[in-house]
PLY file of the C-alpha trace (Angstrom):
ply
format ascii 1.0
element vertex 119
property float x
property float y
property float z
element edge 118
property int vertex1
property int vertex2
end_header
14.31 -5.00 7.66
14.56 -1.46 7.68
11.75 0.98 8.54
10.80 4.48 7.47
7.99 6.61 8.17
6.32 8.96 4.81
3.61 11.41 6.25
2.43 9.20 8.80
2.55 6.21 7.00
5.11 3.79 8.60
6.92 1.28 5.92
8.93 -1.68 6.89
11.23 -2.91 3.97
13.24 -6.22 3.67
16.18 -5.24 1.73
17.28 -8.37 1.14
13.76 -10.05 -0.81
12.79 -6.28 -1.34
9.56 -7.17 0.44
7.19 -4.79 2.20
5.25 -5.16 5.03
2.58 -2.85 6.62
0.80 -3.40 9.50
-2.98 -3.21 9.69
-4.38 0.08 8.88
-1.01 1.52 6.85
-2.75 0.19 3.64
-5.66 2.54 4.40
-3.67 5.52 5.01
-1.57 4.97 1.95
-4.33 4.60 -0.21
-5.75 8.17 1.33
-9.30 6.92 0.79
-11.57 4.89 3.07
-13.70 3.95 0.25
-11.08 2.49 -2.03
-9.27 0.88 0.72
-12.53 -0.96 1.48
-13.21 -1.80 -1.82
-9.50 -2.97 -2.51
-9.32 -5.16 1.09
-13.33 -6.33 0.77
-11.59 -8.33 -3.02
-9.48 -10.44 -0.98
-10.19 -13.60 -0.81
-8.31 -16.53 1.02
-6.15 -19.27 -1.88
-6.98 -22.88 -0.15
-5.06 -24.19 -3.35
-1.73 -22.70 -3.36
1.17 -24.50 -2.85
3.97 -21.76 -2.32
5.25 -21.74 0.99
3.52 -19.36 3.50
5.46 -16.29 5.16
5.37 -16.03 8.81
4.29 -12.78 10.56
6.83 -10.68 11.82
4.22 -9.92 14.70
2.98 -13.10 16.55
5.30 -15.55 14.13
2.11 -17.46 12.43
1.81 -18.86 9.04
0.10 -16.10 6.84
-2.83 -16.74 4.83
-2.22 -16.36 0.54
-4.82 -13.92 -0.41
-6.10 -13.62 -3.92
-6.50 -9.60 -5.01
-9.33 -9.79 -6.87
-8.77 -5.92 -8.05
-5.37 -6.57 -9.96
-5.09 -6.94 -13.39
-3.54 -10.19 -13.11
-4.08 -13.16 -10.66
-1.71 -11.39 -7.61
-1.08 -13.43 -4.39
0.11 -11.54 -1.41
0.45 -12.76 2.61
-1.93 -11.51 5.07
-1.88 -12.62 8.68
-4.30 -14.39 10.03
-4.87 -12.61 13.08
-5.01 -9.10 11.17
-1.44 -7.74 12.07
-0.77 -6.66 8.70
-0.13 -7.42 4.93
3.40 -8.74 3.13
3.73 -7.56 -0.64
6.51 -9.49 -2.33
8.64 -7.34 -4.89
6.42 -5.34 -7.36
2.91 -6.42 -5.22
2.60 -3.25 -3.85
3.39 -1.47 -6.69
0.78 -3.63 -8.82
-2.14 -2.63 -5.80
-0.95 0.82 -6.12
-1.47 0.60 -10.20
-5.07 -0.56 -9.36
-6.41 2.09 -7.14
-7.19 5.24 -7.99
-5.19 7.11 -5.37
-5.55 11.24 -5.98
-2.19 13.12 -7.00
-2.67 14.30 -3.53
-1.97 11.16 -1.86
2.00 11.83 -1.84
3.06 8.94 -0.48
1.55 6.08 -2.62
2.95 8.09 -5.59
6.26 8.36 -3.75
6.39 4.75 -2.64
5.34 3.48 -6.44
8.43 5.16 -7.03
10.54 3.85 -5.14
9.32 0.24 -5.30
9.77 -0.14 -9.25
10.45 -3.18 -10.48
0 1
1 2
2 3
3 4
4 5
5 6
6 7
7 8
8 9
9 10
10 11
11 12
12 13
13 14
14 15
15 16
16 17
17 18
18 19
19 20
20 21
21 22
22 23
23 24
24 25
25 26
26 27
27 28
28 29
29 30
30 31
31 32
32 33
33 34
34 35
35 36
36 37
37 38
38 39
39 40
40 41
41 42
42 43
43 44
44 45
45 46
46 47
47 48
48 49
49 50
50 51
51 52
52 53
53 54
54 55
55 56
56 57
57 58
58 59
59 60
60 61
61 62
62 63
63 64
64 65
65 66
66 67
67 68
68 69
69 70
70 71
71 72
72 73
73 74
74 75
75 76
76 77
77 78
78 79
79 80
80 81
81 82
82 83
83 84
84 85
85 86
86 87
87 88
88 89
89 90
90 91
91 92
92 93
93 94
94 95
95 96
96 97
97 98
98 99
99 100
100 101
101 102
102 103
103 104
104 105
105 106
106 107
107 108
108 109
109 110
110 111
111 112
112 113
113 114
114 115
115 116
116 117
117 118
């Protein structure tokens, strides 16, 4: 993984899956507003039925949790860890979250990272 820092806002970036990971709080900074990023993490809710395999932290090595966003457009899965280290967006995840909030042309660095995260 490599990892570069946008305004304060540290991303780490598999470039072999083209994953993302951010550790707790970065989701909140990119997003640039409390309210949405309450809103946004307050829709996830934990997929007892899934079958794909789960991811393991990068921090303390546990199985993540599959989290259902309940704010995308379509049914999106993404890996959160269980003991609140961070979040794992698969190719195009983060993207899709970033599609769903309504981040101000302000917020530089969501816009930037939609960007550069295209599918």
């Amino acid at each position: 993984m490599i990892t570069f820092e946008l305004e304060g806002v540290e991303v780490d970036h598999c470039t072999e899956c083209t994953g993302i990971w951010l550790d707790a709080g970065e989701l909140e900074l990119l997003l640039g507003n409390p309210e949405d990023a309450k809103k946004l993490l307050d829709s996830f809710n934990i997929d007892k039925t899934c079958k794909e395999k789960p991811r393991k932290c990068p921090i303390c090595n546990k199985k993540m949790q599959k989290v259902l966003v309940a704010m995308a457009q379509s049914p999106l899965l993404i890996d959160r860890c269980p003991k609140n280290h961070g979040l794992w967006f698969d190719k195009g995840e983060l993207k899709e979250i970033l599609s769903v909030t309504s981040f101000t042309d302000e917020n530089k660095v969501a816009k930037l990272l939609s960007q550069i995260f295209t599918d």
